[in-house]
C-alpha positions as CSV (number, residue, x, y, z in Angstrom):
1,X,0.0,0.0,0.0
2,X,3.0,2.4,1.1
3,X,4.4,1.6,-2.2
4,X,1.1,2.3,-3.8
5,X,0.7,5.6,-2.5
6,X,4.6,6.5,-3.5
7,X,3.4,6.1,-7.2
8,X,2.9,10.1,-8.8
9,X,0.6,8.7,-11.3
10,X,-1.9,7.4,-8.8
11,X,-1.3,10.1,-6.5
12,X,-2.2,12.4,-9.3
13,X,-5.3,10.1,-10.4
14,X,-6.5,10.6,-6.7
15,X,-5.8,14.6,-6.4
16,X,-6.6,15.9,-9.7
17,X,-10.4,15.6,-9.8
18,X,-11.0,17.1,-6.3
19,X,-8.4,19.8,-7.4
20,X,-10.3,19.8,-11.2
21,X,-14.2,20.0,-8.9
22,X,-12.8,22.9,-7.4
23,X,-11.4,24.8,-9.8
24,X,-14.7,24.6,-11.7
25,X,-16.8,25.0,-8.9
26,X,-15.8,27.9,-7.2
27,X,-12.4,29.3,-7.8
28,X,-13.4,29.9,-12.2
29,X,-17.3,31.3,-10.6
30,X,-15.6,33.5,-8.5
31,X,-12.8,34.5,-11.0
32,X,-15.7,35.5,-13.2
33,X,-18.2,37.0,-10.2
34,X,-15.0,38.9,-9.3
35,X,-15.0,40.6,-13.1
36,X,-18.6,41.5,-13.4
37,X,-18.5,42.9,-10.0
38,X,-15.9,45.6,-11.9
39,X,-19.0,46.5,-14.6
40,X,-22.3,47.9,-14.7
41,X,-23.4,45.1,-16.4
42,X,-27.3,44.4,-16.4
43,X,-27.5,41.1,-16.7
44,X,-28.1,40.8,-20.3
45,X,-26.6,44.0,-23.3
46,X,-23.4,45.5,-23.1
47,X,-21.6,47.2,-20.2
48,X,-18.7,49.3,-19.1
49,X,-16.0,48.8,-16.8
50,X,-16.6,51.0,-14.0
51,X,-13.6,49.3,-11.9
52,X,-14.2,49.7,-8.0
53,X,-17.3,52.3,-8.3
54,X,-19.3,49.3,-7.3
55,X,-17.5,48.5,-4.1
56,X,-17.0,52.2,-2.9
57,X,-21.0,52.9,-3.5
58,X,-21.8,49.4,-1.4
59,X,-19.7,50.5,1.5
60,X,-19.8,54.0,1.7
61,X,-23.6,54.9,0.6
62,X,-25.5,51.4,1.2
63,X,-27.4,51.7,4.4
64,X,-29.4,48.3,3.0
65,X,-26.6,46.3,2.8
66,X,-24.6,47.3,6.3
67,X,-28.7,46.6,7.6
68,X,-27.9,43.3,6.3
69,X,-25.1,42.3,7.8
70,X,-26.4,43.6,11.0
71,X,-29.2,41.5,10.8
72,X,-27.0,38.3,10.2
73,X,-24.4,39.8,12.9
74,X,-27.9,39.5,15.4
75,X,-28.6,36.0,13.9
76,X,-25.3,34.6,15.3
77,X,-25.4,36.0,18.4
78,X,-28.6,34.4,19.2
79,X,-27.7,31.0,17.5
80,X,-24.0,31.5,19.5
81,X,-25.0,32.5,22.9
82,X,-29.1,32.0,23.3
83,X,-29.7,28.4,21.1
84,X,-26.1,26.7,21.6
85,X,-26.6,26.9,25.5
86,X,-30.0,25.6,25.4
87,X,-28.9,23.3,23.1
88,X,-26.2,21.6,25.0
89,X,-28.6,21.8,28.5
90,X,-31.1,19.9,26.7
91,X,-28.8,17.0,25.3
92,X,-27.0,16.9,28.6
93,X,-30.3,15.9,30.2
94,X,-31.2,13.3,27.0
95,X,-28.2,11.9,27.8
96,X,-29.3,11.1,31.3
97,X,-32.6,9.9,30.9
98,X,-33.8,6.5,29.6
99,X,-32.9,5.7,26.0
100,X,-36.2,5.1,24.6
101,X,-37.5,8.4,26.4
102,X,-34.2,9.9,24.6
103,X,-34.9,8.6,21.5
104,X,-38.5,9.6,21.3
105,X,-37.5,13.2,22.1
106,X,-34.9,13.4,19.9
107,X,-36.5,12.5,17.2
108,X,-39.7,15.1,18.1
109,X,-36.9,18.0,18.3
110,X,-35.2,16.9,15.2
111,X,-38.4,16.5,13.0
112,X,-38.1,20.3,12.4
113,X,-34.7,20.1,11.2
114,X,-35.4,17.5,8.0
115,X,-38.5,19.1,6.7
116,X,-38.0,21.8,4.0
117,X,-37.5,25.0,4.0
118,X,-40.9,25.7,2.0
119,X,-43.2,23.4,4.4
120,X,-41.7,25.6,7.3
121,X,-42.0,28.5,6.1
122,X,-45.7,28.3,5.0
123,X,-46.3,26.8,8.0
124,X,-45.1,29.6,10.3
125,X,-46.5,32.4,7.8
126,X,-49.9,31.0,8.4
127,X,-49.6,30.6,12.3
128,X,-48.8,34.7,12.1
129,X,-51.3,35.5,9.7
130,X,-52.8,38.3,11.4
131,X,-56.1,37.3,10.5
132,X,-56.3,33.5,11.0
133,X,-53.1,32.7,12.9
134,X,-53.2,30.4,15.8
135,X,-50.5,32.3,17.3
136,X,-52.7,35.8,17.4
137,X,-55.5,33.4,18.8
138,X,-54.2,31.4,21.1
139,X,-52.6,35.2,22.7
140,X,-56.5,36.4,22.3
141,X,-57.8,33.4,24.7
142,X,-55.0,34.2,27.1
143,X,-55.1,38.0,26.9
144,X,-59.4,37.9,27.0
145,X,-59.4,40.7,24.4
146,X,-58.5,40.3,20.5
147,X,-54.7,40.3,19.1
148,X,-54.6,41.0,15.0
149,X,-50.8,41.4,15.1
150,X,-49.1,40.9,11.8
151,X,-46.1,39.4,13.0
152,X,-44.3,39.3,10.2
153,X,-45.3,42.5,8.6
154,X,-45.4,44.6,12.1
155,X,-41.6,46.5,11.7
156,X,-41.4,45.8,15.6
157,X,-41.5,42.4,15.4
158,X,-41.0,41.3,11.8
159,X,-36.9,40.0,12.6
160,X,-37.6,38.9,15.7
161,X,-40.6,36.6,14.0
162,X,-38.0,35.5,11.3
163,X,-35.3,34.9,13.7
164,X,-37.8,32.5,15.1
165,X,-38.3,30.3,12.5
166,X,-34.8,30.1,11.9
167,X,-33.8,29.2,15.1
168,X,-36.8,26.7,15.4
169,X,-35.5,24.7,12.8
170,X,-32.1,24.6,13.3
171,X,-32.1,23.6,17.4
172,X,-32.4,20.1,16.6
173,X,-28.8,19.9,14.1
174,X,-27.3,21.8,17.4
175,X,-29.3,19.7,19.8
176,X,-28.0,16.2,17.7
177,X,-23.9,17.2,17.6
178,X,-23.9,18.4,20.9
179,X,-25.9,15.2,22.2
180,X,-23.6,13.0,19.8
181,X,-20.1,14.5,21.4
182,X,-22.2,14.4,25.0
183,X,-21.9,10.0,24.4
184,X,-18.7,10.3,23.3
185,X,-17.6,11.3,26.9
186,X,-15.9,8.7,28.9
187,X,-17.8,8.0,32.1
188,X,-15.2,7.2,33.5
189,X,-13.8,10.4,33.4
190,X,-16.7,12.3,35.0
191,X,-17.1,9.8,37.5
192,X,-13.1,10.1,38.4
193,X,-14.1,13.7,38.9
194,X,-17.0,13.3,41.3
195,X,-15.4,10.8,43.3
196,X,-12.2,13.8,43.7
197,X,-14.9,16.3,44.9
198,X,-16.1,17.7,42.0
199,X,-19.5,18.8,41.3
200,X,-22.2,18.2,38.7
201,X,-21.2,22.0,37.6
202,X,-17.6,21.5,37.9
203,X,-17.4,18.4,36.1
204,X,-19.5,19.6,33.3
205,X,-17.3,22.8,32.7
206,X,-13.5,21.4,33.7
207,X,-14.2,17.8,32.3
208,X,-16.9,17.7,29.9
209,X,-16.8,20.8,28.2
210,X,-12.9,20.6,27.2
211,X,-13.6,17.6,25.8
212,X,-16.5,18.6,23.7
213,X,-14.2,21.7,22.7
214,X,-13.8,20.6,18.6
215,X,-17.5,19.6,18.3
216,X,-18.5,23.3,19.9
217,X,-16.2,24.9,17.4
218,X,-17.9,22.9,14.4
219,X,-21.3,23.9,15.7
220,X,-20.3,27.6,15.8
221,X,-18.6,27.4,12.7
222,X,-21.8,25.6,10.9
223,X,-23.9,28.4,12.6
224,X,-21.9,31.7,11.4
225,X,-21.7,29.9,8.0
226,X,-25.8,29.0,8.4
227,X,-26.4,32.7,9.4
228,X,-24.6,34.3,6.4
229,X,-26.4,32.1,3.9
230,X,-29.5,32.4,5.2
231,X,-31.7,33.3,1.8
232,X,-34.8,30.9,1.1
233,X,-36.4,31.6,4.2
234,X,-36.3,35.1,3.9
235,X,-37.1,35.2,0.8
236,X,-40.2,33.2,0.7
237,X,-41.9,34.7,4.4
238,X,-40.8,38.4,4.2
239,X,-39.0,39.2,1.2
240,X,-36.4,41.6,3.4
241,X,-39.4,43.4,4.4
242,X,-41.0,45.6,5.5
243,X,-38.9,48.0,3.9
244,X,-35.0,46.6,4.8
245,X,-36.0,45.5,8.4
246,X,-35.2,41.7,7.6
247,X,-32.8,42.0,4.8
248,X,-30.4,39.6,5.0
249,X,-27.2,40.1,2.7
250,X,-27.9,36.9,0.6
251,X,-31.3,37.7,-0.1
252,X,-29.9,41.3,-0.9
253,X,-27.6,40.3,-3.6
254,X,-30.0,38.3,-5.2
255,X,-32.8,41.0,-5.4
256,X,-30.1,42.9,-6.8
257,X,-29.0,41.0,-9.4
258,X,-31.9,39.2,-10.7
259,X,-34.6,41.3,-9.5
260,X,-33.5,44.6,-9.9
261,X,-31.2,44.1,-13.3
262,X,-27.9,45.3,-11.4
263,X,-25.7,42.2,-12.4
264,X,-22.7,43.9,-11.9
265,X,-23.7,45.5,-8.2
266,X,-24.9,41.9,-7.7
267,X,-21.8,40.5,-7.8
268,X,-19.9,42.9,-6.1
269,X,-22.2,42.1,-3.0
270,X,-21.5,38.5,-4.0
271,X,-17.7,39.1,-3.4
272,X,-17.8,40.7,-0.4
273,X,-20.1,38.0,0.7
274,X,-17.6,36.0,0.5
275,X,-15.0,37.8,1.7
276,X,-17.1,38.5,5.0
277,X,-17.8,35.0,5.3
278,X,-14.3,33.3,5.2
279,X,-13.7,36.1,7.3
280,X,-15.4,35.5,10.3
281,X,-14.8,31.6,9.5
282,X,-11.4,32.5,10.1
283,X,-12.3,34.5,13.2
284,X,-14.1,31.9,15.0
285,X,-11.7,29.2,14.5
286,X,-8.3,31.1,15.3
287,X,-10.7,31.9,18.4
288,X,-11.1,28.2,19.6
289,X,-8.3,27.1,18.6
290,X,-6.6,29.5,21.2
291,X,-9.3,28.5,23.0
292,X,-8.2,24.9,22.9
293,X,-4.3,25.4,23.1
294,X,-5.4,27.2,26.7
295,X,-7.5,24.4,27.7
């Protein structure tokens, strides 16, 4: 096998098509994204080069898309610090109770996470329909008077409504890795630790907690990356609105591009897009991986 390995040809044979996949996939879209982005190119006709014109107006006179990134900067917070932690409480008592009562409830906090994007969607736009909701009338039998709120039109509560439904669906991918890494623990380990003194608290965040270090990382990782590309949800309850209160920056670009004939501005937003992305990819796993050389 050593031998095997040692030949160039089959070395090659093994590398070049996953070097070939992503050359065509990514690295010759974005080569190409990255030139349009320099024209005022509608999509379709002839266009100029307008080199950075495109940039300069998106950062300097685009309140829409620095709304954006706001709203996906909000997005991971909540996912981070809000859903995470409730996340790993929850799968640390699964992992404690019976396995058939584990399995049942994993599976009921899960089901959300395998049903599409459009069946959730339509299904929380009609429990906030304003006028036939269950939401607005379950809150009228508990308030004794009548509640009309359009939950996802009212500017007061449109993101928080959206953040919602995003959050509702993705729990159960946070709730599976963390409950998946949670088994992984040794018992031994954490019974080593109570015998020494240590309590439930204590052995959870000096024992457990290191240990789960690399799935937390992944999780956070898989939610910044989550949060950036949030687009069909958007899209399909709120269309950004109203006005730019939802707007999310991958919804943005596309409006921009297909919707609004601005190719060029389209892919300009594109590149940033991705340049903000790796970005704070980067970010979060320089963080834990200090983090983890600490530990």
């Amino acid at each position: 096998m050593k031998k095997l390995f040692n030949n160039r040809a089959v070395t090659a044979a093994l590398v070049v098509p996953g070097i070939a996949v992503m050359v065509f996939a990514m690295i010759i879209p974005i080569g190409f994204s990255l030139y349009y982005s320099l024209t005022d190119w509608a999509g379709i006709g002839t266009f100029h080069m307008v080199g950075t014109q495109n940039y300069l107006e998106i950062l300097t006179q685009d309140s829409t898309f620095w709304r954006s990134l706001g709203n996906v900067g909000i997005l991971i917070f909540i996912t981070v610090f809000i859903q995470n932690p409730l996340a790993f409480i929850l799968a640390a008592v699964l992992a404690k109770v019976s396995t058939r009562l584990s399995r049942w409830l994993r599976t009921l906090y899960f089901i959300p996470a395998v049903l599409s994007v459009v069946v959730v969607t339509a299904l929380w736009v009609n429990i906030m329909n304003p006028s036939f909701g269950i939401l607005n009338k379950v809150l009228s039998l508990f308030t004794g008077m009548p509640v009309m709120t359009s939950w996802l039109g009212n500017p007061a509560t449109a993101l928080g409504a959206v953040i919602w439904i995003i959050v509702w669906q993705g729990f159960g991918w946070a709730l599976l890795f963390f409950y998946t890494g949670l088994m992984t623990v040794p018992v031994e380990i954490q019974e080593a630790a109570i015998i020494d003194g240590a309590n439930r608290w204590t052995t959870y965040t000096r024992v457990v907690l290191p240990i789960m270090f690399p799935i937390i990382s992944a999780v956070v990782v898989i939610d910044v990356i989550s949060s950036m590309k949030q687009m069909e949800l958007i899209f399909l309850s709120t269309g950004g609105g109203p006005g730019d209160l939802t707007q999310f920056t991958a919804v943005y670009l596309y409006q921009k591009a297909f919707v609004a004939s601005q190719y060029g501005y389209g892919n300009a937003l594109s590149i940033l897009f991705v340049v903000v992305s790796v970005g704070l990819t980067l970010i979060v796993q320089r963080f834990f991986r200090t983090e983890g050389e600490v530990q």
